[in-house]
Steps between C-alpha positions, in 0.01 A plus 500: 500500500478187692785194394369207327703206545429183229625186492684351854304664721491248799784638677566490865878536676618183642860442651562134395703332208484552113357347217532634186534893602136448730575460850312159569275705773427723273674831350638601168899539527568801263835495451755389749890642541770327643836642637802369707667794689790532738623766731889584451794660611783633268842453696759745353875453491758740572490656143157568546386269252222219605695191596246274556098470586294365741137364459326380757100516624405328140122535482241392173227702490237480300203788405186371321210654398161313608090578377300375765143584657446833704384221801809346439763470805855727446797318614629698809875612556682244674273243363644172245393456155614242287480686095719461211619128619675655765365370868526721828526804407406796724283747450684880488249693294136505347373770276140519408546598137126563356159416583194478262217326572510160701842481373901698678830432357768433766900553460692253784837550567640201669873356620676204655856465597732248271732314772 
């Protein structure tokens, strides 16, 4: 059984800023998730006990979820994206979820380091 897709059907993927959810070259933004992460290192004391921690290597990352056109470009790892109000972030991973029709659903996994 072929998909039938109704209502916002104009969709193409298009790595620019947002308006309203649509990325203003066109693309739906599904959802989008936002994170801050660090890597760390537990420093013990003589008891054994953690005595204090280190983060360092802070990162946001952000994974959205994008409907766009089967034509329609994939970001490539290593590439910048700017999604979720968060500018320069780079490319790490790009799933091609579904694709029915004209239409694909893309997962983006993206990151930037916090200074």
């Amino acid at each position: 059984m072929a998909a039938s897709i109704k209502l916002g059907t104009d969709v193409v993927w298009g790595i620019s800023s947002t308006e309203g959810g649509t990325l203003t070259t066109a693309g739906k933004l599904l959802s989008v998730d936002r994170k801050t992460t660090a890597k760390q290192f537990e420093q013990e004391g003589e008891t054994g006990e953690v005595y204090s921690v280190i983060f360092y290597d802070q990162r946001e990352e952000v994974t959205c979820e994008v409907l766009c056109k089967i034509a329609a470009t994939i970001p490539a790892p290593g590439g910048t994206i700017t999604v979720g109000g968060v500018t320069d972030l780079i490319v790490s991973d790009v799933t091609v979820k579904w694709k029915a029709g004209d239409t694909k659903k893309l997962s983006i996994t993206a990151w930037k380091s916090i200074a």
